[in-house]
PDB file of N, CA, C and O in Angstrom:
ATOM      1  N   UNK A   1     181.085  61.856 101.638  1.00  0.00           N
ATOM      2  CA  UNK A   1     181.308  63.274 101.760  1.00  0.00           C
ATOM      3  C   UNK A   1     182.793  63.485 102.043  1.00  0.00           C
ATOM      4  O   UNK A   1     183.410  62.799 102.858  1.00  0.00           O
ATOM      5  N   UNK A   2     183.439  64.664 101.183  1.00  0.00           N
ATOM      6  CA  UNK A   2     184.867  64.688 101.268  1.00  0.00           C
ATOM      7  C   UNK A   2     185.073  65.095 102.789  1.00  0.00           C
ATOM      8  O   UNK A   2     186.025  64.565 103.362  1.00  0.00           O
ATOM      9  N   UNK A   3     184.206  66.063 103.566  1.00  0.00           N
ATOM     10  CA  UNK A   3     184.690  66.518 105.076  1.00  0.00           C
ATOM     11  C   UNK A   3     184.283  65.099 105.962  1.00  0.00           C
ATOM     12  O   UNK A   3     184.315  65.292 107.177  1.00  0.00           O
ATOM     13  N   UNK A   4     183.992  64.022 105.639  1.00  0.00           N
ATOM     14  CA  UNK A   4     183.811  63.180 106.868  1.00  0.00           C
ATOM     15  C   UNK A   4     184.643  62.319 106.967  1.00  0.00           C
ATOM     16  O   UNK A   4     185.121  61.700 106.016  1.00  0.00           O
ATOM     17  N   UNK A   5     184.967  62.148 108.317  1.00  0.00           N
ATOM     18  CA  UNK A   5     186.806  61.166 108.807  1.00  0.00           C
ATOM     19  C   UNK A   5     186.175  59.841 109.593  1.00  0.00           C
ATOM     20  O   UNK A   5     185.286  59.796 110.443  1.00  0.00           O
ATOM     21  N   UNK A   6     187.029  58.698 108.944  1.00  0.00           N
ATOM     22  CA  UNK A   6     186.799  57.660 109.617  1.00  0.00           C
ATOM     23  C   UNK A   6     186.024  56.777 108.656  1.00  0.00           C
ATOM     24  O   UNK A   6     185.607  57.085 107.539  1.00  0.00           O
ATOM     25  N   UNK A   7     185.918  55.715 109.247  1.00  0.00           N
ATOM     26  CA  UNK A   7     185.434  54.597 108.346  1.00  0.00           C
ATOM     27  C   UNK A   7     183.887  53.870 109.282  1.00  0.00           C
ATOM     28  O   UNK A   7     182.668  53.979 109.152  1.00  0.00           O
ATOM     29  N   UNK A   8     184.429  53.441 109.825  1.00  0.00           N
ATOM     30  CA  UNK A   8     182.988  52.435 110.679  1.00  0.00           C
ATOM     31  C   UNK A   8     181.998  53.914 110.961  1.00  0.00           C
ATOM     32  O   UNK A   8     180.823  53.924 110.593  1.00  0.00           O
ATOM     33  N   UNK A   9     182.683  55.221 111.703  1.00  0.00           N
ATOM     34  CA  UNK A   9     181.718  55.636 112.331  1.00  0.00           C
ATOM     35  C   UNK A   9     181.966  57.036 111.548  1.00  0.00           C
ATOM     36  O   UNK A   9     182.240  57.973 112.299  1.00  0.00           O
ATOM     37  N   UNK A  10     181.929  57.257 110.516  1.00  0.00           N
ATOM     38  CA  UNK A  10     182.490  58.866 110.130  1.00  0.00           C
ATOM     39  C   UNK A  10     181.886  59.802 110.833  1.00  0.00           C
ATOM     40  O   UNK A  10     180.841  59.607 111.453  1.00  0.00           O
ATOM     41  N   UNK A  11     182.568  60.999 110.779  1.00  0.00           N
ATOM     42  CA  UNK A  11     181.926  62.331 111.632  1.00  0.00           C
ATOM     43  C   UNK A  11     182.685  63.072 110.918  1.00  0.00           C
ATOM     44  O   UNK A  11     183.580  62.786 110.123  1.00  0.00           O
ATOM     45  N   UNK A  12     182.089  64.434 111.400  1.00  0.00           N
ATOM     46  CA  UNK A  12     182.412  66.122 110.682  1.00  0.00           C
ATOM     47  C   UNK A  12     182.652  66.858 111.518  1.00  0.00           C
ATOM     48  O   UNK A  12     181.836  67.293 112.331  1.00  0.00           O
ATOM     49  N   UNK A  13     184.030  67.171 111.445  1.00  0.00           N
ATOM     50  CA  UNK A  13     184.237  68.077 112.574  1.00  0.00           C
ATOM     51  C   UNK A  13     183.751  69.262 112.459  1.00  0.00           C
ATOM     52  O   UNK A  13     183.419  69.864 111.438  1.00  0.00           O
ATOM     53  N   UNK A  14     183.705  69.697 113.945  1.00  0.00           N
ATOM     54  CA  UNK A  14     182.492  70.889 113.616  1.00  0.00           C
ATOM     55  C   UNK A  14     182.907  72.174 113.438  1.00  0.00           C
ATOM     56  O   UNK A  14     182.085  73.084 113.549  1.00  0.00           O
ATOM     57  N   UNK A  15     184.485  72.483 113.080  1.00  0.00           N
ATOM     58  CA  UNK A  15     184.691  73.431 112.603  1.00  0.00           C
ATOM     59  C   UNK A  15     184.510  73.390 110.703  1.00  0.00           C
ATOM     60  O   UNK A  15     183.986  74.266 110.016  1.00  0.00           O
ATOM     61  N   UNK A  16     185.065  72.220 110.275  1.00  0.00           N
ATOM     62  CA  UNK A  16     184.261  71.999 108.810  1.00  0.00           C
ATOM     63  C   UNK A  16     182.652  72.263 108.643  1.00  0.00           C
ATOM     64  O   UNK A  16     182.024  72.853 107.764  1.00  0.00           O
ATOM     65  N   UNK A  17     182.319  71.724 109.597  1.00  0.00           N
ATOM     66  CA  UNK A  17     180.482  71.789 109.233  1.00  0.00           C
ATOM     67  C   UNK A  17     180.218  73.211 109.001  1.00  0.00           C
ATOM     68  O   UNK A  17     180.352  73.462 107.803  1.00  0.00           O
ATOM     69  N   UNK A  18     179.864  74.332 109.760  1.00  0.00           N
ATOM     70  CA  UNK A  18     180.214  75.606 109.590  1.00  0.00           C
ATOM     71  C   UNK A  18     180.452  75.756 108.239  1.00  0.00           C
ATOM     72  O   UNK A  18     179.484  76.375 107.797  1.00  0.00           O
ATOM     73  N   UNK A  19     181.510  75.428 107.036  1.00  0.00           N
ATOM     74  CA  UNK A  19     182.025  76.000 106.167  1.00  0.00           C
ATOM     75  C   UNK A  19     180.835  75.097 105.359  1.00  0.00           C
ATOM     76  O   UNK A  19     181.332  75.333 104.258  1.00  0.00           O
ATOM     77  N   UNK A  20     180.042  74.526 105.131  1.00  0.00           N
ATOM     78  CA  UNK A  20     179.192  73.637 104.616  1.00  0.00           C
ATOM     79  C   UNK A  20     177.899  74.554 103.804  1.00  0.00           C
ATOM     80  O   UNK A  20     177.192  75.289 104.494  1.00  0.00           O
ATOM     81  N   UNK A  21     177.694  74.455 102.481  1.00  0.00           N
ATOM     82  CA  UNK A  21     176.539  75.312 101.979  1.00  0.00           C
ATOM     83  C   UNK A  21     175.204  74.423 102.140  1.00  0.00           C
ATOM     84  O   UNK A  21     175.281  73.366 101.515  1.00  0.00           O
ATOM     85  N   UNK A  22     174.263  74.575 102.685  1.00  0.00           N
ATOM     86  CA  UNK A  22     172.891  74.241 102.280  1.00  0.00           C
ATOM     87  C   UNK A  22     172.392  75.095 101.841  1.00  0.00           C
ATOM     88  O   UNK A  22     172.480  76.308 102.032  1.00  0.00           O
ATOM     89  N   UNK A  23     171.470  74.126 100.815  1.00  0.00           N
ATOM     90  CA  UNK A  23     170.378  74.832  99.783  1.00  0.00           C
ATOM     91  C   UNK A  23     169.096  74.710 100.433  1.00  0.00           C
ATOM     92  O   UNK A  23     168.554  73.720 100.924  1.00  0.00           O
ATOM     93  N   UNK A  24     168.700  75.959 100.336  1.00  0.00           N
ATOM     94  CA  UNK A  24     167.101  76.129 100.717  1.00  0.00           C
ATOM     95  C   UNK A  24     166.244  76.650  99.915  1.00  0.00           C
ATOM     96  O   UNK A  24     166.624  77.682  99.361  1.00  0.00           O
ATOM     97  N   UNK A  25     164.414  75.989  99.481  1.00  0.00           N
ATOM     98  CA  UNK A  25     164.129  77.011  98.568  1.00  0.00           C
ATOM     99  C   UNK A  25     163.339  78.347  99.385  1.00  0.00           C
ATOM    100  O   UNK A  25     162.847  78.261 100.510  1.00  0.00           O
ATOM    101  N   UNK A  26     163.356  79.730  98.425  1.00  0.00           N
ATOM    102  CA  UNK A  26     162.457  80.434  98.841  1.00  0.00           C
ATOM    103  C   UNK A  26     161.568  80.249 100.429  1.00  0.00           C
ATOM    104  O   UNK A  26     161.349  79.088 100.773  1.00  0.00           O
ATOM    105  N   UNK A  27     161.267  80.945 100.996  1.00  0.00           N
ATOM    106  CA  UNK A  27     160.326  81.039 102.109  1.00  0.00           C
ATOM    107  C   UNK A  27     158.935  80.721 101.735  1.00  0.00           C
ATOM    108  O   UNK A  27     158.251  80.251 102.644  1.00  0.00           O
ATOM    109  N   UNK A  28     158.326  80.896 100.479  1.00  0.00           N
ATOM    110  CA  UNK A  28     157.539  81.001  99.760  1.00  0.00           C
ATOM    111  C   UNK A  28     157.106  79.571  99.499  1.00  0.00           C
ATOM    112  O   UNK A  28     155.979  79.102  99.657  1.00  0.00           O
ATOM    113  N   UNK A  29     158.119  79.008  99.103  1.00  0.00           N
ATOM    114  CA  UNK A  29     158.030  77.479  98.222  1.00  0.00           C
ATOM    115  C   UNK A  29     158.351  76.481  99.404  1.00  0.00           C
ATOM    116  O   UNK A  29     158.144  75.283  99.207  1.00  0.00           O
ATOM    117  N   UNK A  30     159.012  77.053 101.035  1.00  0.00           N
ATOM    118  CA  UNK A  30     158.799  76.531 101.912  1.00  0.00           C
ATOM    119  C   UNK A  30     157.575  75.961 102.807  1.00  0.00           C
ATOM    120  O   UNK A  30     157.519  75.011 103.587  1.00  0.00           O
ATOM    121  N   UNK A  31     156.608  76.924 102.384  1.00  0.00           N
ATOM    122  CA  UNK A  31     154.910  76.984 103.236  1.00  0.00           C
ATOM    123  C   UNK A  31     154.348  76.745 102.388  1.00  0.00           C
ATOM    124  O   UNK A  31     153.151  76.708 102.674  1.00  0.00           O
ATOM    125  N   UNK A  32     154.693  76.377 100.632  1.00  0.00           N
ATOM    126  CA  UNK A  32     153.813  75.291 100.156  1.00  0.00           C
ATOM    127  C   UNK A  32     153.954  73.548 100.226  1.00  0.00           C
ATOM    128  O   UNK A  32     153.169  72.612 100.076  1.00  0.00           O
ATOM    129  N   UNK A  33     155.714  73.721 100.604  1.00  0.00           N
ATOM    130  CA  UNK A  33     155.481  72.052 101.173  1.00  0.00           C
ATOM    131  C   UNK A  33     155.553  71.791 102.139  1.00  0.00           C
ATOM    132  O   UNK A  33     156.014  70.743 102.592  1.00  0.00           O
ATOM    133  N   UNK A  34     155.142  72.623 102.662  1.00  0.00           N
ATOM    134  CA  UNK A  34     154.648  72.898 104.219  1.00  0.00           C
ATOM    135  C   UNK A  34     152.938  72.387 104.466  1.00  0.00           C
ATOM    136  O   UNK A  34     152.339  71.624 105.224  1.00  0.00           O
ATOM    137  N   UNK A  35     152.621  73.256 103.400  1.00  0.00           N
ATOM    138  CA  UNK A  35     150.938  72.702 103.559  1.00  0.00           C
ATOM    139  C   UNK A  35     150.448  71.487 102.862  1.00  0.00           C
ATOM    140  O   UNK A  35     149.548  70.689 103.125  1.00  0.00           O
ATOM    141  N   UNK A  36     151.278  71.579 101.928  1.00  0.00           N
ATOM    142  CA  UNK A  36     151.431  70.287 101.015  1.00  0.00           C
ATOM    143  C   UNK A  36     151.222  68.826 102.070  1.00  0.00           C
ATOM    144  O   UNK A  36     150.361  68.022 102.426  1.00  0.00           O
ATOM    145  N   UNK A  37     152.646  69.154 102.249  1.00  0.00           N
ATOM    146  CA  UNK A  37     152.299  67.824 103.587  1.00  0.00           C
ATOM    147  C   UNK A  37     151.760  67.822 104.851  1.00  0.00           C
ATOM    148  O   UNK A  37     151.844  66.844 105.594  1.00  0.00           O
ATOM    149  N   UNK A  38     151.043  69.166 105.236  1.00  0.00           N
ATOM    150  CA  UNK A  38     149.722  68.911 106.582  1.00  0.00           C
ATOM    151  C   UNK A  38     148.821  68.361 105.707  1.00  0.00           C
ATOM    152  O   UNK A  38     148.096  67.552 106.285  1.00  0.00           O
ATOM    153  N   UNK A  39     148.503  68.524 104.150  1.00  0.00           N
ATOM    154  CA  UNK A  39     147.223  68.562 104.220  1.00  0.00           C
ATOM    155  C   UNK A  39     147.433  66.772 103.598  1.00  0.00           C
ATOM    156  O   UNK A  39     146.352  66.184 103.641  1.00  0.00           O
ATOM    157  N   UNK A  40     148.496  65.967 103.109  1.00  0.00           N
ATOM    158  CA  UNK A  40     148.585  65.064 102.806  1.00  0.00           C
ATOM    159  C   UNK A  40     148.794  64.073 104.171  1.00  0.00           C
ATOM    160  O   UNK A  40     148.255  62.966 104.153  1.00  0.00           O
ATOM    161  N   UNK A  41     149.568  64.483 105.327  1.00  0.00           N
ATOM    162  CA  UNK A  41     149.310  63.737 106.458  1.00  0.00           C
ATOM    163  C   UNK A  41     148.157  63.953 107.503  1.00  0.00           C
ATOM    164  O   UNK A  41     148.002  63.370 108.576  1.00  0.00           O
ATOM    165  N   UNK A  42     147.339  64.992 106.896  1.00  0.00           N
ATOM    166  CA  UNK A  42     145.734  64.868 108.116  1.00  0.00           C
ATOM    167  C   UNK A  42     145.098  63.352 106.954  1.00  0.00           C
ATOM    168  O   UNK A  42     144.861  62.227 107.393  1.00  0.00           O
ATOM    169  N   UNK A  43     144.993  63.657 105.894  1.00  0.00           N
ATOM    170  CA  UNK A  43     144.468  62.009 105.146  1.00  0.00           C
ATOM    171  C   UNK A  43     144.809  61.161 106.009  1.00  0.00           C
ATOM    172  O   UNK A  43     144.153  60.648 106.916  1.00  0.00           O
ATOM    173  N   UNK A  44     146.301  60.974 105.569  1.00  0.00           N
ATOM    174  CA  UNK A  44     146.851  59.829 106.313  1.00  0.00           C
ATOM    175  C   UNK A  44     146.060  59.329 107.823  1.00  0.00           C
ATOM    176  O   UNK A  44     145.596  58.228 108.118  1.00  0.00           O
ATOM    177  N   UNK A  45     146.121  60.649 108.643  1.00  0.00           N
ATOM    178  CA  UNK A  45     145.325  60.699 109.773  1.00  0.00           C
ATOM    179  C   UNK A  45     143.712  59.980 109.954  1.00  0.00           C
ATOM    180  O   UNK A  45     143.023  59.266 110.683  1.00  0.00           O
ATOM    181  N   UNK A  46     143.720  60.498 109.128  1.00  0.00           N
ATOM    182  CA  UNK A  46     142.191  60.241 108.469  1.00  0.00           C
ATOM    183  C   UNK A  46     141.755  58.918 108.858  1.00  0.00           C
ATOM    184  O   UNK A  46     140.950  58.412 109.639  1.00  0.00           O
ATOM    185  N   UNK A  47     143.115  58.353 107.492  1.00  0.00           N
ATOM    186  CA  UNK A  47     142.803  56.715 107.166  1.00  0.00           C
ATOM    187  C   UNK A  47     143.242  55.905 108.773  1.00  0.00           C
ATOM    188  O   UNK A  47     142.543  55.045 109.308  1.00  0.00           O
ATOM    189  N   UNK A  48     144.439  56.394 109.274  1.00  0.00           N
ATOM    190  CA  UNK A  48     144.269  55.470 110.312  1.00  0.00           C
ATOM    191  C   UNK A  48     143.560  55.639 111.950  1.00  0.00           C
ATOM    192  O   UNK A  48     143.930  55.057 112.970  1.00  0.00           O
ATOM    193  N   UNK A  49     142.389  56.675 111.790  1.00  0.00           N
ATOM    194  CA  UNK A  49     141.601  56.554 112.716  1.00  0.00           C
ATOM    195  C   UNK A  49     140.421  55.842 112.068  1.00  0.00           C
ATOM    196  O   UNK A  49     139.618  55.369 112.872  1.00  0.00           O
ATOM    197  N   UNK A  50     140.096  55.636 110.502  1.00  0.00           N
ATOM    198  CA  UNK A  50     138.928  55.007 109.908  1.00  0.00           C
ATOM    199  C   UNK A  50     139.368  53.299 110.286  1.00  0.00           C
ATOM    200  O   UNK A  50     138.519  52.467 110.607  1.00  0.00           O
ATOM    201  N   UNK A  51     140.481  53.074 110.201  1.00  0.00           N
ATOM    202  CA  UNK A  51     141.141  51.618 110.406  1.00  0.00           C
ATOM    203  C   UNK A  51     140.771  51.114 111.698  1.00  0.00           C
ATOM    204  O   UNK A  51     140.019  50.197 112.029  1.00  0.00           O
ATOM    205  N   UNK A  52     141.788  52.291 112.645  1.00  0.00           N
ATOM    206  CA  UNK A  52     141.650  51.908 113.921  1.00  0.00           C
ATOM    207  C   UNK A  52     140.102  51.508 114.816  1.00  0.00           C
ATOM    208  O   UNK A  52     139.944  50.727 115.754  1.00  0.00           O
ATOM    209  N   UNK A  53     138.995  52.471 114.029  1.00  0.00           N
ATOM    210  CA  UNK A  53     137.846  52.296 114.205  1.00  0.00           C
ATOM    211  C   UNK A  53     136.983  51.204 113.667  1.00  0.00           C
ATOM    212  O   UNK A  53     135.966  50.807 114.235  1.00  0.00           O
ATOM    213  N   UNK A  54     137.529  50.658 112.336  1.00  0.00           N
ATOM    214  CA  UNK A  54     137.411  49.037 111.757  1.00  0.00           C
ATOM    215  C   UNK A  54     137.580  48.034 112.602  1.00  0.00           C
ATOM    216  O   UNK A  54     136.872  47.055 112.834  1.00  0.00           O
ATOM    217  N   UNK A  55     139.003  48.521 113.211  1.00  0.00           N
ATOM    218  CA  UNK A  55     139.582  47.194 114.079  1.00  0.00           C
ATOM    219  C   UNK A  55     138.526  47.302 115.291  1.00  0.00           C
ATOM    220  O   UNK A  55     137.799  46.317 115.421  1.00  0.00           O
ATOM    221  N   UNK A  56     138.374  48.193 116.048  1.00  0.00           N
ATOM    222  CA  UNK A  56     137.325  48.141 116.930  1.00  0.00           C
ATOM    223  C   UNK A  56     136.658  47.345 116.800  1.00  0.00           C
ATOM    224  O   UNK A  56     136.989  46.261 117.278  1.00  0.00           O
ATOM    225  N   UNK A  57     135.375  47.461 116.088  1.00  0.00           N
ATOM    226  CA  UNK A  57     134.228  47.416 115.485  1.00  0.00           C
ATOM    227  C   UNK A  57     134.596  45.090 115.135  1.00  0.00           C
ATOM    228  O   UNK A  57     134.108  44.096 115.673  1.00  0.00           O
ATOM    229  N   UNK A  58     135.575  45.268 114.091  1.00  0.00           N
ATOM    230  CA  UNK A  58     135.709  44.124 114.448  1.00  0.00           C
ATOM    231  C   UNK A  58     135.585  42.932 115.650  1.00  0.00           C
ATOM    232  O   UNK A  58     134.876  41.941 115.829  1.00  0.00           O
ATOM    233  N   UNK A  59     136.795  43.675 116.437  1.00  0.00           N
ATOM    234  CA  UNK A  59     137.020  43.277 117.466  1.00  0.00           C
ATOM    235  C   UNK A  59     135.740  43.128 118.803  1.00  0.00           C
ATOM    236  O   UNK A  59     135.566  42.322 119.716  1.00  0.00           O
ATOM    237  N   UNK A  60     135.101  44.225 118.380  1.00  0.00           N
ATOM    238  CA  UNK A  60     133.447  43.736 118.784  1.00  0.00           C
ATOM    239  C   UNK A  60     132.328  42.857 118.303  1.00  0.00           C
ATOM    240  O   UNK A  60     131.321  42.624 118.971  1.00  0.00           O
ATOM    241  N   UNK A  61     132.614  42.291 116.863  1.00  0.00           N
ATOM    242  CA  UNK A  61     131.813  41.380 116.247  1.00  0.00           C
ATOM    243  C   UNK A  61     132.470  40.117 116.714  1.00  0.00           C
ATOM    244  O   UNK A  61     131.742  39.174 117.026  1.00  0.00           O
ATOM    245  N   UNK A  62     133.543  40.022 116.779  1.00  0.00           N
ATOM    246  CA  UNK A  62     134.330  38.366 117.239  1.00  0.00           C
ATOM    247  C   UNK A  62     133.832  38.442 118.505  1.00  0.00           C
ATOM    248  O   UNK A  62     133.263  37.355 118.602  1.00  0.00           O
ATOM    249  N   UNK A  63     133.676  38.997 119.515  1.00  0.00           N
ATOM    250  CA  UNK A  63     133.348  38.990 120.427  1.00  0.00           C
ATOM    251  C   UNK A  63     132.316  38.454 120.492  1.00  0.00           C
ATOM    252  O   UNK A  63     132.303  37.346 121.029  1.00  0.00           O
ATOM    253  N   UNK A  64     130.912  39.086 119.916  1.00  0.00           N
ATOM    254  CA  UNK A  64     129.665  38.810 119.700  1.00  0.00           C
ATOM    255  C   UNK A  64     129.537  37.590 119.245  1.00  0.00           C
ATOM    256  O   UNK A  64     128.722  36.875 119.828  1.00  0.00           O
ATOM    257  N   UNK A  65     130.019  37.235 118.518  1.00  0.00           N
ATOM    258  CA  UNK A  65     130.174  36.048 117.887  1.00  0.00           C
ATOM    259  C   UNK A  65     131.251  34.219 118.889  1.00  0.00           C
ATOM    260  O   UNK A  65     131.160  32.999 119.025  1.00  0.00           O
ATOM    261  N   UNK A  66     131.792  34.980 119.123  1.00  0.00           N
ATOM    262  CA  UNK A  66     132.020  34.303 121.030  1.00  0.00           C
ATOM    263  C   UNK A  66     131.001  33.836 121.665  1.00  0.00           C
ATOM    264  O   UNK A  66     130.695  32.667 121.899  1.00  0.00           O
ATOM    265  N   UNK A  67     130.491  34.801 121.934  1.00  0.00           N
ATOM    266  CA  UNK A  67     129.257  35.067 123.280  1.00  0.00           C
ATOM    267  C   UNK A  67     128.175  34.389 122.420  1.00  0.00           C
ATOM    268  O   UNK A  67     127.461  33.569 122.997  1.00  0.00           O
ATOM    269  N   UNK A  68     127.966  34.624 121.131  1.00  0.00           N
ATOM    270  CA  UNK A  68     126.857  33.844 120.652  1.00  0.00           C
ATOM    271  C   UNK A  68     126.863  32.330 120.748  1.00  0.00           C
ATOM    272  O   UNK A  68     125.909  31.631 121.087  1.00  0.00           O
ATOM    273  N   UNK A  69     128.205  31.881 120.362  1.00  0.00           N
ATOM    274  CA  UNK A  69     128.781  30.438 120.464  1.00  0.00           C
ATOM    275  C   UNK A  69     128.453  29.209 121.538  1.00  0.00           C
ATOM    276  O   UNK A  69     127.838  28.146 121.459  1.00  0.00           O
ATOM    277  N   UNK A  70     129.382  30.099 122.865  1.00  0.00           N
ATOM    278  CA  UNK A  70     128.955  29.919 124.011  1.00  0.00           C
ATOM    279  C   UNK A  70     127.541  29.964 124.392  1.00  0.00           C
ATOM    280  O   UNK A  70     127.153  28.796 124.370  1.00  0.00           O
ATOM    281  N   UNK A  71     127.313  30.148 124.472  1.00  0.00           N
ATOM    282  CA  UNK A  71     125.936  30.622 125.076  1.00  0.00           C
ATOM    283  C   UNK A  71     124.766  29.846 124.144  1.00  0.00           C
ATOM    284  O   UNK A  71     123.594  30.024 124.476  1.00  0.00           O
ATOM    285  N   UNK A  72     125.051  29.020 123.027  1.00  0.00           N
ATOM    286  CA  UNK A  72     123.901  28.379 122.330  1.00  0.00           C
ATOM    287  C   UNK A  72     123.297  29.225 121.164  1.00  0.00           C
ATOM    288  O   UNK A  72     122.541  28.689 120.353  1.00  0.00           O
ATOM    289  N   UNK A  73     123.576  30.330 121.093  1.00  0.00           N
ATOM    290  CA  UNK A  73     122.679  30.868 119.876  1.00  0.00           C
ATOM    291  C   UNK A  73     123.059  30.706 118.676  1.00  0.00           C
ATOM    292  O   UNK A  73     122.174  30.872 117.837  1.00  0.00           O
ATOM    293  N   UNK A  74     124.081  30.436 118.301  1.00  0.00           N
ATOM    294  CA  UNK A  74     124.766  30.040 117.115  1.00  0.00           C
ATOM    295  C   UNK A  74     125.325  28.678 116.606  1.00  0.00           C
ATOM    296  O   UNK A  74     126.514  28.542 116.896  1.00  0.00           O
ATOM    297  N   UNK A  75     124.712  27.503 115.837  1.00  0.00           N
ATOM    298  CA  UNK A  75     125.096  26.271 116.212  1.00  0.00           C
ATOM    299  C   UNK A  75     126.580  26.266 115.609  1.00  0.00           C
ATOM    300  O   UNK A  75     126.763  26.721 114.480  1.00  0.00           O
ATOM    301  N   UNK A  76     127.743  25.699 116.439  1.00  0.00           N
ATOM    302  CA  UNK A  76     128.917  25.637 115.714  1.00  0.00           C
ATOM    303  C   UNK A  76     129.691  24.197 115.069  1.00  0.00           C
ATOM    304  O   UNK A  76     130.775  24.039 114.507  1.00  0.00           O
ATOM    305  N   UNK A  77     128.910  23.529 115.331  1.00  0.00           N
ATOM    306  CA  UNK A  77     129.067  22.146 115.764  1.00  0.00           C
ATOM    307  C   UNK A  77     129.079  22.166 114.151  1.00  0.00           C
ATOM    308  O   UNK A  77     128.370  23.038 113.649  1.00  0.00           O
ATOM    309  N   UNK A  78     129.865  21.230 113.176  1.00  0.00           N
ATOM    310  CA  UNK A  78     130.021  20.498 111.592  1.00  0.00           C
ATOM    311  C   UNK A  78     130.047  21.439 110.691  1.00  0.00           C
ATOM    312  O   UNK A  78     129.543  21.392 109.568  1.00  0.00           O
ATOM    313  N   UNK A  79     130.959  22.782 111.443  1.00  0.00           N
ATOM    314  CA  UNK A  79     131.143  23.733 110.677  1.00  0.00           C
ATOM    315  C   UNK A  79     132.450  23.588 109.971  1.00  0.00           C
ATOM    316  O   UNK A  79     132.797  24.471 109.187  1.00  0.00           O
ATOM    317  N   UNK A  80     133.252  22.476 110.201  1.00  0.00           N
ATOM    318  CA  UNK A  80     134.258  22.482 109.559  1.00  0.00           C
ATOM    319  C   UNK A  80     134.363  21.683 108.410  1.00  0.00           C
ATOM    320  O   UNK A  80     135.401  21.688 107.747  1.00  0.00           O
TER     321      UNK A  80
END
């Protein structure tokens, strides 16, 4: 960017920034990718409470499967 000074750490002084145009679209076309992406990150949401609830669920079968070990109900012995 032509307003930024310096090399390792550039910065903008903040009387330049001020003179700086951003583009924005419409208000309109704002609250559709607005909803756009609630309704694409509740999925997301979605998927990682369906996961997190996998891992559970897992994490309760190894268990079971522990306790079965121990305890004699499951022979483990020349399983390898």
């Amino acid at each position: 960017m032509k307003e930024s000074k310096g090399v390792s750490y550039p910065a903008i002084n903040p009387k330049n920034l001020v003179l700086l145009f951003i583009c924005l679209p419409p208000l309109f076309e704002q609250r559709i990718i607005a909803d756009f992406l609630d309704r694409e990150t509740a999925k997301i949401d979605k998927l990682i409470e369906k996961i997190e609830r996998q891992i559970e669920l897992l994490k309760e079968y190894r268990q079971s499967l522990i306790t079965s070990a121990v305890t004699g109900k499951i022979d483990v012995r020349d399983t390898l």
